[in-house]
C-alpha positions in Angstrom: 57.2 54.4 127.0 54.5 57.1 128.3 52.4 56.3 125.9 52.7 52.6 126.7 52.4 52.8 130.8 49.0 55.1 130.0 47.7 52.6 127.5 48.3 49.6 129.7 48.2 50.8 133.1 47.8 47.7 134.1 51.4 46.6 132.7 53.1 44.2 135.7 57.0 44.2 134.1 58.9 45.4 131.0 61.6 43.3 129.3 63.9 45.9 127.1 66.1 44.1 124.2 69.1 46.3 125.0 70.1 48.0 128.3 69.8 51.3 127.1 66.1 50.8 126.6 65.8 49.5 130.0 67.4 52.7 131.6 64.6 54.9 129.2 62.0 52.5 131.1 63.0 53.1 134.5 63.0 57.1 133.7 59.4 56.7 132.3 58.3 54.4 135.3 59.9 57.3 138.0 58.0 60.1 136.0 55.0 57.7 136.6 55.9 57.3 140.0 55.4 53.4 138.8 57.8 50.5 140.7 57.8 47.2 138.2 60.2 45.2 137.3 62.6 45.7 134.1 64.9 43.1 132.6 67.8 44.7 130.2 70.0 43.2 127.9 73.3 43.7 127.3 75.0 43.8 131.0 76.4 47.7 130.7 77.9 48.8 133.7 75.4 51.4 134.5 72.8 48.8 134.6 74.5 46.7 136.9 75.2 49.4 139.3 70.9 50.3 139.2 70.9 46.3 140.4 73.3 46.3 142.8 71.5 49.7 144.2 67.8 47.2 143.8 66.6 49.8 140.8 66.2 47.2 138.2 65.5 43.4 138.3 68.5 42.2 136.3 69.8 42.1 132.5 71.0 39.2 130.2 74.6 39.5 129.6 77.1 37.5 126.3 80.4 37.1 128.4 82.7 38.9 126.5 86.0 36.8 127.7 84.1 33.5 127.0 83.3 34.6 123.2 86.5 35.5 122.7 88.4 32.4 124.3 85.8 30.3 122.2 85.8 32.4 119.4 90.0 32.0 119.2 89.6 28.2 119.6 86.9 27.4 116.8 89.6 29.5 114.5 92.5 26.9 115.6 90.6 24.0 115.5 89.3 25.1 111.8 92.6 26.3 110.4 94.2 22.6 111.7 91.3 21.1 109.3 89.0 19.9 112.2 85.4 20.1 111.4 82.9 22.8 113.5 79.5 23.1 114.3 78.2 26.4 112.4 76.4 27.3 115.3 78.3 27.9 118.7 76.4 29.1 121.7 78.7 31.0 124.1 76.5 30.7 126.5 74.4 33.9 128.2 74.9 35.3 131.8 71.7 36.1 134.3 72.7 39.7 136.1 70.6 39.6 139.2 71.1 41.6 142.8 72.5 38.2 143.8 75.7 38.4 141.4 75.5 41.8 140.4 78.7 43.2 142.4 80.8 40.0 141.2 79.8 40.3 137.2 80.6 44.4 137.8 84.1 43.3 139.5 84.7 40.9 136.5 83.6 43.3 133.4 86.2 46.4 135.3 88.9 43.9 135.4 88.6 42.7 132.0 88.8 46.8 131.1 92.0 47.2 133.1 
């Protein structure tokens, strides 16, 4: 990323394709002393914590409960012989300041 912010100084955002990239970006942007925006992926705790604190702009999150109640229900419907798209979108969260302390209350109950 150092190498990145001094080749393109002019950079306006970073999108990271996991959220453990997008924490390595904001270490790299404080070392720069540089405040853009970063988008994560994954929805980890830590990143929603950086958030909620207005550290990072927000991540893109698979709701785990959602894949799995789908996931179960595709299964039934296929082992009772019922036909199935082979594609099923479970649908993506947006983690912004605005949710961010609900989505962390949800994923810490579904650990309980």
């Amino acid at each position: 990323m150092d190498k990145i912010l001094l080749d393109y100084p002019q950079i306006k955002g970073v999108f990271a394709d996991t959220d453990i990239k997008a924490l390595g970006v904001i270490e790299a942007l404080g070392e720069h002393n540089l405040n853009i925006p970063v988008i994560g992926a994954d929805g980890i705790n830590e990143m929603i914590e950086l958030i909620e604190e207005g550290h990072l702009s927000g991540t893109v999150a698979q709701n785990p409960y959602d894949m799995g109640y789908i996931s179960v229900e595709v299964a039934m419907k296929v082992l009772s012989g019922e036909t199935v798209e082979r594609n099923i979108d479970t649908g993506v969260d947006i983690i912004i300041k605005g949710n961010a302390t609900q989505r962390l209350a949800f994923q810490r109950e579904l650990l309980r």
